[in-house]
Structures are given as structure tokens and as C-alpha cells.
DSSP file (Angstrom, degrees, kcal/mol; ACC not computed):
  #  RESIDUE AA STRUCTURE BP1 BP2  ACC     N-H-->O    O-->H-N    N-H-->O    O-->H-N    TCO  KAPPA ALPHA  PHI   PSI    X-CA   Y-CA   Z-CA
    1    1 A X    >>        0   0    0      0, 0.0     3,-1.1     0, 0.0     4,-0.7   0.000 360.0 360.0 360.0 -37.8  132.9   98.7  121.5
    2    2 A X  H 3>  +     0   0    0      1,-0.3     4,-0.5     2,-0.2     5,-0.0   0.527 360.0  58.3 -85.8   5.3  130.4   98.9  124.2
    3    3 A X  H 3> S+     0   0    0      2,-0.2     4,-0.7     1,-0.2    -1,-0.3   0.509  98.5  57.1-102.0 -10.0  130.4  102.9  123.9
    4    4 A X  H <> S+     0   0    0     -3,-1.1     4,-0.5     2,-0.1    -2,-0.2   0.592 104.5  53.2 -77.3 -32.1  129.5  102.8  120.5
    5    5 A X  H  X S+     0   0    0     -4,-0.7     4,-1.7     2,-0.2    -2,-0.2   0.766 108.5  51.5 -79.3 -42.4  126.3  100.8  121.5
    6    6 A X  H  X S+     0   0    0     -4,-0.5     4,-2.1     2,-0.2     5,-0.2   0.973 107.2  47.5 -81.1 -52.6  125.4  103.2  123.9
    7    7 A X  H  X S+     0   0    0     -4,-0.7     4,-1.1     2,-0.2    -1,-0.2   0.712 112.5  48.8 -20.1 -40.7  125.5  106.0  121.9
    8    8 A X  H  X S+     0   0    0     -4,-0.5     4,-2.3     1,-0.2    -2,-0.2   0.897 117.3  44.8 -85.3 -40.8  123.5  104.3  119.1
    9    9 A X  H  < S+     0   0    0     -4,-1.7     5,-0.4     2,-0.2    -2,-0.2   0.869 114.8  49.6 -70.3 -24.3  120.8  103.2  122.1
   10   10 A X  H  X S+     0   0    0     -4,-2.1     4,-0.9     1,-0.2    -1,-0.2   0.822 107.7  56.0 -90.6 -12.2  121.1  106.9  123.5
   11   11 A X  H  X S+     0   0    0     -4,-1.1     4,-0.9    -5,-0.2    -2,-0.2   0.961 117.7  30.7 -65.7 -60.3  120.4  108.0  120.0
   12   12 A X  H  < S+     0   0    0     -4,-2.3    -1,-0.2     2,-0.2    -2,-0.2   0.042 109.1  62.4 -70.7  24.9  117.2  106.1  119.7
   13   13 A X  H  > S+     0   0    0     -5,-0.2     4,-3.1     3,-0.1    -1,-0.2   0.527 110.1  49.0-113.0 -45.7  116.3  106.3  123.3
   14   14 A X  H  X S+     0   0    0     -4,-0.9     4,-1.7    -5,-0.4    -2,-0.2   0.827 107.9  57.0 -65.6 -32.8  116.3  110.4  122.2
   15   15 A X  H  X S+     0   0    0     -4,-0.9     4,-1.2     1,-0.2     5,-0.2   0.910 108.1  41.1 -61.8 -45.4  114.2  109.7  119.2
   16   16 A X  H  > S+     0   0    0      2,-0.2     4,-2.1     3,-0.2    -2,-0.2   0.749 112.0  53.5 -68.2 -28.8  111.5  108.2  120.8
   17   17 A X  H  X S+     0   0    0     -4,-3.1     4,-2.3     2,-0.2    -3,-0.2   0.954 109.3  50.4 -68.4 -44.7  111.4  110.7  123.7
   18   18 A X  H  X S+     0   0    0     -4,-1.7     4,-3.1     2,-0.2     5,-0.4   0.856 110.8  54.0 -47.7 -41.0  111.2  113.6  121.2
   19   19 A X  H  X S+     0   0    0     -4,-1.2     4,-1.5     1,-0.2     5,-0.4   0.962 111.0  42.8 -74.8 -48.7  108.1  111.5  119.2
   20   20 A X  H  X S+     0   0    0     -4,-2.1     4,-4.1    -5,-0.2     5,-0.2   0.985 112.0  52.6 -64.6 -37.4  106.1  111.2  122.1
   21   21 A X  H  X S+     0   0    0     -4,-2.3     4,-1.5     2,-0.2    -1,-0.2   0.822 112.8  46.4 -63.8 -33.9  106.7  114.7  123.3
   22   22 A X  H  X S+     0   0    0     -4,-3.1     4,-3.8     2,-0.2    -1,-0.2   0.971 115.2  47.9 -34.3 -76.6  105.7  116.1  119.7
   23   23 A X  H  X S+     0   0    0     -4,-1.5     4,-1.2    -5,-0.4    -2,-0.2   0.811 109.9  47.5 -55.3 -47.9  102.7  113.9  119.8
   24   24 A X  H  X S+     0   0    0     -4,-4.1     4,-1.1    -5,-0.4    -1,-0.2   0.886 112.7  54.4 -39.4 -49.6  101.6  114.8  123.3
   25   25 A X  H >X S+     0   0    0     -4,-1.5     4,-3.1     1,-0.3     3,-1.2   0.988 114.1  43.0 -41.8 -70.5  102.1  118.6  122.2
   26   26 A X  H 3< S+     0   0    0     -4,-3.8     4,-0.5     1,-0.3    -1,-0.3   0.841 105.3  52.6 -45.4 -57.7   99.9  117.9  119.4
   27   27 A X  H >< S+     0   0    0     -4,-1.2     3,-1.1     1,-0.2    -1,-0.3   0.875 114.5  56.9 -65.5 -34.9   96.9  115.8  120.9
   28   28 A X  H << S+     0   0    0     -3,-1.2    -1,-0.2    -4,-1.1    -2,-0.2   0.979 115.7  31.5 -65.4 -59.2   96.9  119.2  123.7
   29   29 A X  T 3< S+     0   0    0     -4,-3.1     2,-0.5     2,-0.1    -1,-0.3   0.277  96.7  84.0 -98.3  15.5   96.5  121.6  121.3
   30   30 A X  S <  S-     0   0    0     -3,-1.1     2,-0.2    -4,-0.5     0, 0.0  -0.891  78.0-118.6-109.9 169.8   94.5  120.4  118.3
   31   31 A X        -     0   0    0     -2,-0.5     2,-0.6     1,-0.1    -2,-0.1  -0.527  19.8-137.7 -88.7 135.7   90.8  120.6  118.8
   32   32 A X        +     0   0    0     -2,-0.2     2,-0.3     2,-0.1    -1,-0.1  -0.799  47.9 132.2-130.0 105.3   88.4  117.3  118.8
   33   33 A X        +     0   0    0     -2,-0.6     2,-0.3     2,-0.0    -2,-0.1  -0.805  27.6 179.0-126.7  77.7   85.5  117.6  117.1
   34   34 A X        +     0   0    0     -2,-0.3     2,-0.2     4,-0.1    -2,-0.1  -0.694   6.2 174.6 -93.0 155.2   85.0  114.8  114.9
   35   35 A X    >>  -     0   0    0     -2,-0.3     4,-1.8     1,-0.0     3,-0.7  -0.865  53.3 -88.2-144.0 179.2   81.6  114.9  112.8
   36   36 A X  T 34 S+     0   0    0      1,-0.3     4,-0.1    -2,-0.2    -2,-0.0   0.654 124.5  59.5 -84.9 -18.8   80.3  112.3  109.8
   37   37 A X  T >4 S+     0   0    0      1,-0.1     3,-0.6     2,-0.1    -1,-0.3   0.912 105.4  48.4 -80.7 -26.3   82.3  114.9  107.1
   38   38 A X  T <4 S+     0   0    0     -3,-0.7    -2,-0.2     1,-0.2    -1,-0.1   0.967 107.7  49.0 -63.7 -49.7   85.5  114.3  108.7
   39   39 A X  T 3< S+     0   0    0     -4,-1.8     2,-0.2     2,-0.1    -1,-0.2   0.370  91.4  99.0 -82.2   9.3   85.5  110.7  108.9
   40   40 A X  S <  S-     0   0    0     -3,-0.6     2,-0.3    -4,-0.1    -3,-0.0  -0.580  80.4 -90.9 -76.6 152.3   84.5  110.2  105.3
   41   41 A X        -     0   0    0     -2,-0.2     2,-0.4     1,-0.1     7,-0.1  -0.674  27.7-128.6 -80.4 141.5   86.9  109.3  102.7
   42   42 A X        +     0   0    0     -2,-0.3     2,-0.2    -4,-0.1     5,-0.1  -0.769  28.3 171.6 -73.9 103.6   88.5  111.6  100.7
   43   43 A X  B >  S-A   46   0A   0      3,-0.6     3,-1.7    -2,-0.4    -2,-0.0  -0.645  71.8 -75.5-151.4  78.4   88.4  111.0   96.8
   44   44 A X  T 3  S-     0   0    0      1,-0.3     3,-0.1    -2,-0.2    -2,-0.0   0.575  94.5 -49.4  67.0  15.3   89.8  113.7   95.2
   45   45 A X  T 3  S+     0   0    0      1,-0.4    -1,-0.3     0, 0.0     2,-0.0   0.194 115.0 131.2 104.8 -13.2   86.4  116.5   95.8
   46   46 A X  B <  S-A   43   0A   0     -3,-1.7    -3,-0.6     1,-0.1    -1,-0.4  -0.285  73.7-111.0 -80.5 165.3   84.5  113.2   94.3
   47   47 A X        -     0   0    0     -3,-0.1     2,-0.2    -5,-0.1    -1,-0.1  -0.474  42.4-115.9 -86.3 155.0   81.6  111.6   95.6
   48   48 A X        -     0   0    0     -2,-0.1     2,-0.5    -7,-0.1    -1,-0.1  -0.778  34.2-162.0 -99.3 149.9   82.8  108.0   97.0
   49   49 A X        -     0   0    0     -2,-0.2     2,-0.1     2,-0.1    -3,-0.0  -0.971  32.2 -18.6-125.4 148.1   81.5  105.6   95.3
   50   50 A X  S    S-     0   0    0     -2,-0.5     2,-0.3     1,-0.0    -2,-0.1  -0.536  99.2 -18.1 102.8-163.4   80.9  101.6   96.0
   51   51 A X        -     0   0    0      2,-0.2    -2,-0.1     1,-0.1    -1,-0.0  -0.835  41.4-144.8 -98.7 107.1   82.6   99.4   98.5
   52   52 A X  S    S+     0   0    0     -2,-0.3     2,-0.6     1,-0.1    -1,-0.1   0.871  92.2  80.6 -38.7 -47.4   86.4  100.5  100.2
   53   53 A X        +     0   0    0      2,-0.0     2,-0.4     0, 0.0    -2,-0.2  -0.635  69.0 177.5 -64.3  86.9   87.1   96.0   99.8
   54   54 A X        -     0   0    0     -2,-0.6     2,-0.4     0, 0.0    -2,-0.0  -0.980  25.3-130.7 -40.1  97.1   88.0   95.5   96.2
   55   55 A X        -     0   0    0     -2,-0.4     2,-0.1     1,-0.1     3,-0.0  -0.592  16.7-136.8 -71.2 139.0   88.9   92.4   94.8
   56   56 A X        -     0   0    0     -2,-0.4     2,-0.2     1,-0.1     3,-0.1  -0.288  20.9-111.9 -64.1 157.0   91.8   92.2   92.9
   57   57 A X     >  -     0   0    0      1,-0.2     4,-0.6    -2,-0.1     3,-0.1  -0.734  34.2-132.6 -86.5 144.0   92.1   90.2   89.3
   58   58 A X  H >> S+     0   0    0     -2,-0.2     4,-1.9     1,-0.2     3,-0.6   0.799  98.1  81.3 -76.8 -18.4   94.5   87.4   90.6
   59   59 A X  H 3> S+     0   0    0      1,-0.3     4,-1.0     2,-0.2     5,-0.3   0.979  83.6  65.6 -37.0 -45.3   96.6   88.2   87.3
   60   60 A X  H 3> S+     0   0    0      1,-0.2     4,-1.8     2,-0.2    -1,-0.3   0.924 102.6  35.6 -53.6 -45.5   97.9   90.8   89.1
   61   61 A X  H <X S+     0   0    0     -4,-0.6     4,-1.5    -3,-0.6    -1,-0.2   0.975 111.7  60.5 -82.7 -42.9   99.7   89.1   91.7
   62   62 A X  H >X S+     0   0    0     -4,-1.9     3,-2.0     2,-0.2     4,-0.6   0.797 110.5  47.7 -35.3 -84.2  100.9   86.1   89.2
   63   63 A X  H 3X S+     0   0    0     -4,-1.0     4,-1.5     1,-0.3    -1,-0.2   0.630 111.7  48.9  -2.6 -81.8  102.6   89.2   87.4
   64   64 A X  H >X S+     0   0    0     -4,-1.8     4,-1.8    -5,-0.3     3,-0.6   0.680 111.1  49.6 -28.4 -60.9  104.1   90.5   90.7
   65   65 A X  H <X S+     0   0    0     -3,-2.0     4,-3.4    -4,-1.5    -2,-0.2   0.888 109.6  49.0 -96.7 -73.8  105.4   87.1   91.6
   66   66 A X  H 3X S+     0   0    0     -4,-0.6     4,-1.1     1,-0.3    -1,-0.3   0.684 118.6  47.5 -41.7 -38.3  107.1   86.6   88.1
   67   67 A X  H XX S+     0   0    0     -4,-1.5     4,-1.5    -3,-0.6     3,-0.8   0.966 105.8  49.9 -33.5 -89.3  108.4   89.9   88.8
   68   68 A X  H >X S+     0   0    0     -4,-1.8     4,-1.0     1,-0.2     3,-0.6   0.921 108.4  58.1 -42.4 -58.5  109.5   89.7   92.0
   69   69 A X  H >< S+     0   0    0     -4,-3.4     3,-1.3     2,-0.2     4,-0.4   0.816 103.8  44.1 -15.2 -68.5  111.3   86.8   91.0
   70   70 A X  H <X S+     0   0    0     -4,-1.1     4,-1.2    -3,-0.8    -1,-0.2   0.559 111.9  60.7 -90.6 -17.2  113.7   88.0   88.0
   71   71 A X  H <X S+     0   0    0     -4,-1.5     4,-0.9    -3,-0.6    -1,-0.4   0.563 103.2  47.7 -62.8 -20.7  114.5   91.2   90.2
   72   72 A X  H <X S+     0   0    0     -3,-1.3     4,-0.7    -4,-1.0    -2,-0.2   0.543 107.8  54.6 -96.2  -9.9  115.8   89.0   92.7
   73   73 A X  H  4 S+     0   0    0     -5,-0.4     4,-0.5    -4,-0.4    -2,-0.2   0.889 107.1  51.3 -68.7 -24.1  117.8   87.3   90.0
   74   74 A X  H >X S+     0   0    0     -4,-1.2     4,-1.5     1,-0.2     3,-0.6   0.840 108.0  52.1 -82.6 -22.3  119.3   90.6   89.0
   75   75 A X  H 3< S+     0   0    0     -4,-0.9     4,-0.4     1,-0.3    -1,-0.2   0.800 110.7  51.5 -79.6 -13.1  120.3   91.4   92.6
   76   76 A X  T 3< S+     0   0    0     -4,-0.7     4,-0.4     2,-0.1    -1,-0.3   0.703 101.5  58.3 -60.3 -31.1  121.8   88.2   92.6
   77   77 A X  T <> S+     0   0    0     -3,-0.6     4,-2.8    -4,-0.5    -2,-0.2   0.729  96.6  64.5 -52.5 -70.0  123.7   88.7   89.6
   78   78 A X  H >X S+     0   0    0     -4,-1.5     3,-4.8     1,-0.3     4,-0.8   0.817 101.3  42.7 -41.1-106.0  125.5   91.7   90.9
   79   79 A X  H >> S+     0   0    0     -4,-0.4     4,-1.3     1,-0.3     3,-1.1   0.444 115.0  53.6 -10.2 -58.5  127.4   90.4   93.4
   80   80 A X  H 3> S+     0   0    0     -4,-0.4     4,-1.9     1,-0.4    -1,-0.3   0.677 103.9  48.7 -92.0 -35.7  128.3   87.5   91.5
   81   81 A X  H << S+     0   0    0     -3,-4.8     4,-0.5    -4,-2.8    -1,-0.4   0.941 113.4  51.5 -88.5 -32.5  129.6   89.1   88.4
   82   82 A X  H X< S+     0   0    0     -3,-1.1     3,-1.8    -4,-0.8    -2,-0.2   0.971 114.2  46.4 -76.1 -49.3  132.1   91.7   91.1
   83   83 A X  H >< S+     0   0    0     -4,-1.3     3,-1.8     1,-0.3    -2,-0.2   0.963 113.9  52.7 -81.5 -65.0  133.4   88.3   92.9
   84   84 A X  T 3< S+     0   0    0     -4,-1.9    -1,-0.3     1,-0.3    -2,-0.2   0.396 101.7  54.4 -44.6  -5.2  133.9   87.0   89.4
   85   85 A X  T <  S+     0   0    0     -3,-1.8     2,-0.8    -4,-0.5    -1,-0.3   0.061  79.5 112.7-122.6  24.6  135.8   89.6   88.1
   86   86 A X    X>  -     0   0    0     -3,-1.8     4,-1.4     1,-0.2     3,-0.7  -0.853  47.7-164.6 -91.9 109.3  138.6   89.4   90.8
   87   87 A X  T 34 S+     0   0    0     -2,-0.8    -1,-0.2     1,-0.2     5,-0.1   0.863  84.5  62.8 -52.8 -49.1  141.6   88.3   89.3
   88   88 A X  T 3> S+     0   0    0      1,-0.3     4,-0.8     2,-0.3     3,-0.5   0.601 104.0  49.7 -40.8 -58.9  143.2   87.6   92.6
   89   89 A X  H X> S+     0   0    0     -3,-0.7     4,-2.3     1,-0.3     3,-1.4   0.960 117.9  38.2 -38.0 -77.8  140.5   84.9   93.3
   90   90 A X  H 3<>S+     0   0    0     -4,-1.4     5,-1.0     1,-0.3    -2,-0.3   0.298 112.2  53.9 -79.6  12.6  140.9   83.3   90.1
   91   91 A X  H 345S+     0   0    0     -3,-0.5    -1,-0.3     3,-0.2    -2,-0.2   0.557 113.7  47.7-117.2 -32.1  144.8   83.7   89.9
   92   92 A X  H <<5S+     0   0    0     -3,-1.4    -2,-0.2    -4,-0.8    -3,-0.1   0.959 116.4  42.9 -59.5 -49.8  145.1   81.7   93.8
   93   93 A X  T ><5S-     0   0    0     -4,-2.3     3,-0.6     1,-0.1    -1,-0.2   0.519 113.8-121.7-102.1  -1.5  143.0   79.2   92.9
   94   94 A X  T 3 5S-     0   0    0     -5,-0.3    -3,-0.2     1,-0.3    -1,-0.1   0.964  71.3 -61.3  63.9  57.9  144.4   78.5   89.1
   95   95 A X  T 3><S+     0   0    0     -5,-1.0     4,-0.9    -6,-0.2    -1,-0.3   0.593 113.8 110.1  62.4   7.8  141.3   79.1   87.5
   96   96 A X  T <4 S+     0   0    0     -3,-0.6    -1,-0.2     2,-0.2    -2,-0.1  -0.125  79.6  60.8-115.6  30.2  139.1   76.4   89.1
   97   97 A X  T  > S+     0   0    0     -7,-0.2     4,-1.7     3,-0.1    -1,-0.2   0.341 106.9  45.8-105.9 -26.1  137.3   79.4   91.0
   98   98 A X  H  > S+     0   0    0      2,-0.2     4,-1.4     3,-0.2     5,-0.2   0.983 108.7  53.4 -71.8 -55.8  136.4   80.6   87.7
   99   99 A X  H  X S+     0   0    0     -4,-0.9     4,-1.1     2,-0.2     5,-0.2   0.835 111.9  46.0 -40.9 -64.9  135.3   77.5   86.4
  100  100 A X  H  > S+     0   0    0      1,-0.2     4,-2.4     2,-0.1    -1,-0.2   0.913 108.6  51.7 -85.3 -12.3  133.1   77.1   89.1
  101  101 A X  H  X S+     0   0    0     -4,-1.7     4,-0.5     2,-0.2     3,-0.3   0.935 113.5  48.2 -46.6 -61.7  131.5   80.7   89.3
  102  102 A X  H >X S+     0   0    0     -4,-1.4     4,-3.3     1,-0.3     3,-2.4   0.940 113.1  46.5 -98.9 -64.8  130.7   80.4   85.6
  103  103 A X  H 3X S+     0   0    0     -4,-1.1     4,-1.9     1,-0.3    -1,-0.3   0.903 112.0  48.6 -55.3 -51.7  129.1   76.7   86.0
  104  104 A X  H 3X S+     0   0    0     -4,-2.4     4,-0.9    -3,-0.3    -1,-0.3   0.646 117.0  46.7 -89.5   3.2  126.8   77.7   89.2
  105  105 A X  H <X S+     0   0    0     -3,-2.4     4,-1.3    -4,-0.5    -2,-0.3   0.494 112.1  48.3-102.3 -17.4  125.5   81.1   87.1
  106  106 A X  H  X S+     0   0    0     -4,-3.3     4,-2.8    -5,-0.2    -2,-0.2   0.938 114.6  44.3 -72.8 -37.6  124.9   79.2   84.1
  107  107 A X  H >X S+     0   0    0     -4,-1.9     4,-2.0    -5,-0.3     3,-0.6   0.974 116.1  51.3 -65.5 -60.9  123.0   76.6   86.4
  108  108 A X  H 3X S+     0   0    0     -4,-0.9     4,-2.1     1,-0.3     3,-0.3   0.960 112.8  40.7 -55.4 -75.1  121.3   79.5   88.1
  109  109 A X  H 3X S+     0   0    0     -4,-1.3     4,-1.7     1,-0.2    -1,-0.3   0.836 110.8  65.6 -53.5 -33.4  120.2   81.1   85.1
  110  110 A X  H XX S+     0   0    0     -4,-2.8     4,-2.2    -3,-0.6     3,-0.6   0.793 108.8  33.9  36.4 -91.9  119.4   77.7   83.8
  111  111 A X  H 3X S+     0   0    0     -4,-2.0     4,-0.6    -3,-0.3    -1,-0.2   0.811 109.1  61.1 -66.9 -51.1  116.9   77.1   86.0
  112  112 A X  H 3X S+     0   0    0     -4,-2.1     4,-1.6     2,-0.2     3,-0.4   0.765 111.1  51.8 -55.1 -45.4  115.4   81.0   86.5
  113  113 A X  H <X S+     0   0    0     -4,-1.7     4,-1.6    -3,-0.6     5,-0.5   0.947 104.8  55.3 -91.8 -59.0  114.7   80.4   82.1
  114  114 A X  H  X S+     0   0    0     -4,-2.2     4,-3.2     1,-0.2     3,-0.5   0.867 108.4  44.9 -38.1 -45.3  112.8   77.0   82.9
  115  115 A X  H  X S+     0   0    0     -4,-0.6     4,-1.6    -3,-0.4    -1,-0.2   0.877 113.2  49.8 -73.7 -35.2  110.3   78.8   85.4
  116  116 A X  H  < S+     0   0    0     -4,-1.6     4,-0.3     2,-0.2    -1,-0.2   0.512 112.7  51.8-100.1   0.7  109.7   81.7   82.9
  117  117 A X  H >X>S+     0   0    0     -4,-1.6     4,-2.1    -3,-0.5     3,-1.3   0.722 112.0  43.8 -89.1 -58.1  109.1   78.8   80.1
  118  118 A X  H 3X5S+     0   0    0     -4,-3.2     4,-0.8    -5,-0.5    -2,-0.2   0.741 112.8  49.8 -74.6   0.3  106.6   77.1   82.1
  119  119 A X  H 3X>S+     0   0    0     -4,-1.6     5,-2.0     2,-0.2     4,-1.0   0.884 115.3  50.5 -56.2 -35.8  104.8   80.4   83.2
  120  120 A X  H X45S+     0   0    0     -3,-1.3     3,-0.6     1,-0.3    -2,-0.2   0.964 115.4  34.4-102.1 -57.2  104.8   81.0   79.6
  121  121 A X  H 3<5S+     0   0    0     -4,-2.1    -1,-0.3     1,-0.4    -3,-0.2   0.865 117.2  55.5 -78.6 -21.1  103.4   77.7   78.2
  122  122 A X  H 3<<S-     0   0    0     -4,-0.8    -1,-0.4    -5,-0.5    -2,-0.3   0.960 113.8-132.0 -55.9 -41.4  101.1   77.4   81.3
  123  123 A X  T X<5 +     0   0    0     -4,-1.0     3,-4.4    -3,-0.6    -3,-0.2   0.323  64.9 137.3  80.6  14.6  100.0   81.0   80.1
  124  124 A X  T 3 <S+     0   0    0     -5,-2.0   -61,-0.3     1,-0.2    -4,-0.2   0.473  70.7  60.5 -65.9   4.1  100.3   82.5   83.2
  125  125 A X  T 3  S+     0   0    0     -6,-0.3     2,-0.4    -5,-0.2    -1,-0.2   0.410  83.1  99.6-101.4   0.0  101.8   85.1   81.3
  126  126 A X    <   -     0   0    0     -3,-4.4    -1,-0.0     1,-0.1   -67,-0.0  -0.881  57.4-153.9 -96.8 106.4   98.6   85.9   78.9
  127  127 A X  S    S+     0   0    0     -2,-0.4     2,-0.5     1,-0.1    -1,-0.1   0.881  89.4  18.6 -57.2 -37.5   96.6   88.6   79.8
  128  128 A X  S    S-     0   0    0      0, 0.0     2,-0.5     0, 0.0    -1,-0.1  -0.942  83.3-151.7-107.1 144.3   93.4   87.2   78.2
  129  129 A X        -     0   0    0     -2,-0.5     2,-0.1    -5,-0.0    -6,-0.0  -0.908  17.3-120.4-116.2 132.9   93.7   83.3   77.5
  130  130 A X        -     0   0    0     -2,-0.5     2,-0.3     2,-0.0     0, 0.0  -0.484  19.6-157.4 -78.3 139.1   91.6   81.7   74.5
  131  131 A X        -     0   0    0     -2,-0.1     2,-0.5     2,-0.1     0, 0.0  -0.941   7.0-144.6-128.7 153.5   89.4   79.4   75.3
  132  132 A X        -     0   0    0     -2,-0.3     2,-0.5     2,-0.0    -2,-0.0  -0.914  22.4-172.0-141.7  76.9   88.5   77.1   72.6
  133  133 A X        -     0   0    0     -2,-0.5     2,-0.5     1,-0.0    -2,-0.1  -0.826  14.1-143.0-104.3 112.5   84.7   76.1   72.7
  134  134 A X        -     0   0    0     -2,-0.5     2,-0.1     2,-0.0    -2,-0.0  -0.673  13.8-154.7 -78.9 108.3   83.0   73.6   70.8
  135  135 A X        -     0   0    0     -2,-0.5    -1,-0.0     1,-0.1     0, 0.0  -0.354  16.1-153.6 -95.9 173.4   79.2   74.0   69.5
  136  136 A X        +     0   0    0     -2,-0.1     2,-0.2     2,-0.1    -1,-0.1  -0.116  43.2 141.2-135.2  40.9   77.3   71.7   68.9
  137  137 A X        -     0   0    0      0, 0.0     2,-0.5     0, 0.0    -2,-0.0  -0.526  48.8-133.5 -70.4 151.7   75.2   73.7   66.3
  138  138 A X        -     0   0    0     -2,-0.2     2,-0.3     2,-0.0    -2,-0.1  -0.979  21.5-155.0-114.2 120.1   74.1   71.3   63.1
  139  139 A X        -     0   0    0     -2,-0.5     4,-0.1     2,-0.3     0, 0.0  -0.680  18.1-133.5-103.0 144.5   74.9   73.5   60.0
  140  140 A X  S    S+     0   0    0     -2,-0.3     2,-0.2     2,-0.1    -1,-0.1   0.776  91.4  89.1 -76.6 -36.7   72.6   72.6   56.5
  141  141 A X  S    S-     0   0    0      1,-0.1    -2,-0.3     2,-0.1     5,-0.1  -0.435  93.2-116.3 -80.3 104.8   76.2   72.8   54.7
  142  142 A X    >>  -     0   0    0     -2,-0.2     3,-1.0     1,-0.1     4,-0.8  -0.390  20.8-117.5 -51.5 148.2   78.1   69.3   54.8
  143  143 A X  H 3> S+     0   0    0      1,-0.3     4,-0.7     2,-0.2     5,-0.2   0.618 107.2  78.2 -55.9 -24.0   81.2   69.4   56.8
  144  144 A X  H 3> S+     0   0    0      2,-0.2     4,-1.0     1,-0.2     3,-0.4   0.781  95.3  50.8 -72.5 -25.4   83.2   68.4   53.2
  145  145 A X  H <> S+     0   0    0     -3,-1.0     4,-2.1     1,-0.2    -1,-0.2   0.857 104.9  51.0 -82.9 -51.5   82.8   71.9   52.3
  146  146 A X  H  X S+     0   0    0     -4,-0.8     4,-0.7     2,-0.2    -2,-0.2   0.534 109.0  50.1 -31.7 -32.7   84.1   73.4   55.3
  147  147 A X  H  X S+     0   0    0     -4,-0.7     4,-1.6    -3,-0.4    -2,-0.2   0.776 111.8  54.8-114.5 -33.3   87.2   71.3   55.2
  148  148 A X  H  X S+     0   0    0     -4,-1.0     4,-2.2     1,-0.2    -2,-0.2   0.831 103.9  48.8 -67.6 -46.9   87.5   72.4   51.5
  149  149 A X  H  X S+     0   0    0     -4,-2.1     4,-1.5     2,-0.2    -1,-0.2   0.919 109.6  55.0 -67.4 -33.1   87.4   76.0   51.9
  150  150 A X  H >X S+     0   0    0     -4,-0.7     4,-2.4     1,-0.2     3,-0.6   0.948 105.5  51.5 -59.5 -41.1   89.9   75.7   54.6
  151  151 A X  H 3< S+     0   0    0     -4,-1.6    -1,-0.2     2,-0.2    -2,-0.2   0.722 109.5  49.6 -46.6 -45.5   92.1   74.0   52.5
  152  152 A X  H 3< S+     0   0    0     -4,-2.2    -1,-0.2    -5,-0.2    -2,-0.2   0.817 114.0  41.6 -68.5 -28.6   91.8   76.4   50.0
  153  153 A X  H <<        0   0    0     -4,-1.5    -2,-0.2    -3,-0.6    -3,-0.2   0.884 360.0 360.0 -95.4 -68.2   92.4   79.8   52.4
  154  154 A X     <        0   0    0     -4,-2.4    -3,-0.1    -5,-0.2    -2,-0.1   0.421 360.0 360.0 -75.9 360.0   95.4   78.1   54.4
């Protein structure tokens, strides 16, 4: 066992020696001359324009998050559905392995459908969200008229 460990260390003891010896090679022999065109950014032949520091819209990461999430449900998922579909398992244990596989993936999913309703009714899932503003303009037209046409249109 402890000869397999050495091997793996002599392997990476050999990687590293090789990268520094590369990299030394290199710093010898490329020429350093840096001047104000070199150390500019590079945008495509384009002029750069602005600030490198960008903020991001935070929508973007909610999104991610919600994301990241239901991808870690499906890798969860996997496993779960191969250990559920061993008869063996469920043939030892007289079906109360089954019974409880089933029960803790319903729960599971369960739960995973609760967060993605309350993103959704929070609205963290709306790119633009209505807002709903009340003015407080005075129109010549009584309000009875208004109420009428709507009534009529709905």
C-alpha cells in the first residue's frame, strides 16, 4: 500500500520539478521589455472603453442560486433512483427499503417545489417586476364613469 503512495508522490514530486524547469527555461529566454501597449487590455482590436469593475444586476446571481440549486437536486437524484432500483435491497429488507426510499424522495422533492414556489410568488423569478403606482392626479371626469367603462370592457 505504502508503494502505491510513493509512486503517486513521485509522480507529482516529477510534475512540479518539470513546471519549474519549463518556467525557468522560459523567464531565460523571453525578452523583458514591457511598455504602456503591452500592459493594456486586449478587447478584440477595440478601443477599451470605461471601467474594468462592473457591477453586476443582482438578478443574475438570484438566477444562479435557483440554478445551482435544482442541479444539485438532479445529482442527487441519480444516485438515488440506481440504489432504488436494486432488487436485492428491496427483496432483503421485504420491501420496507423501498418504502422508505420512495417516502424520503417524495419529501425531498417536496420540499425542493416549496422553495421554487416561494421564489416564484416572491418574484424572484421575474425579470422585470411591476410596480403598481398610484397618482394622485384629479381628473375633470367623475370616478363613476371610470368604474363604468371598466365594467363594460371586463
Amino acid at each position: 500500500m505504502a508503494q502505491n503512495f510513493t509512486i503517486i508522490f513521485l509522480f507529482i514530486l516529477g510534475a512540479f520539478l518539470m513546471l519549474s524547469v519549463l518556467l525557468g527555461v522560459a523567464k531565460l529566454l523571453r525578452p523583458d521589455k514591457p511598455n504602456p501597449e503591452k500592459n493594456a487590455s486586449y478587447e478584440s482590436g477595440e478601443q477599451t472603453e470605461g471601467d474594468a469593475v462592473v457591477s453586476f444586476n443582482i438578478k443574475f446571481y438570484v438566477i444562479a442560486i435557483i440554478f445551482l440549486l435544482f442541479e444539485v437536486e438532479l445529482v442527487l437524484l441519480f444516485p438515488w433512483a440506481t440504489v432504488f432500483g436494486n432488487a436485492n435491497l428491496i427483496n432483503e429488507t421485504g420491501g420496507t427499503w423501498a418504502w422508505y426510499a420512495i417516502s424520503e424522495m417524495f419529501v425531498f422533492i417536496f420540499l425542493l417545489t416549496l422553495g421554487l414556489v416561494y421564489a416564484w410568488k416572491e418574484g424572484h423569478l421575474d425579470w422585470i417586476k411591476s410596480t403598481v403606482t398610484k397618482t394622485e392626479f384629479k381628473a375633470k371626469v367623475p370616478m363613476s364613469a371610470y368604474e363604468s367603462i371598466n365594467e363594460k370592457y371586463k
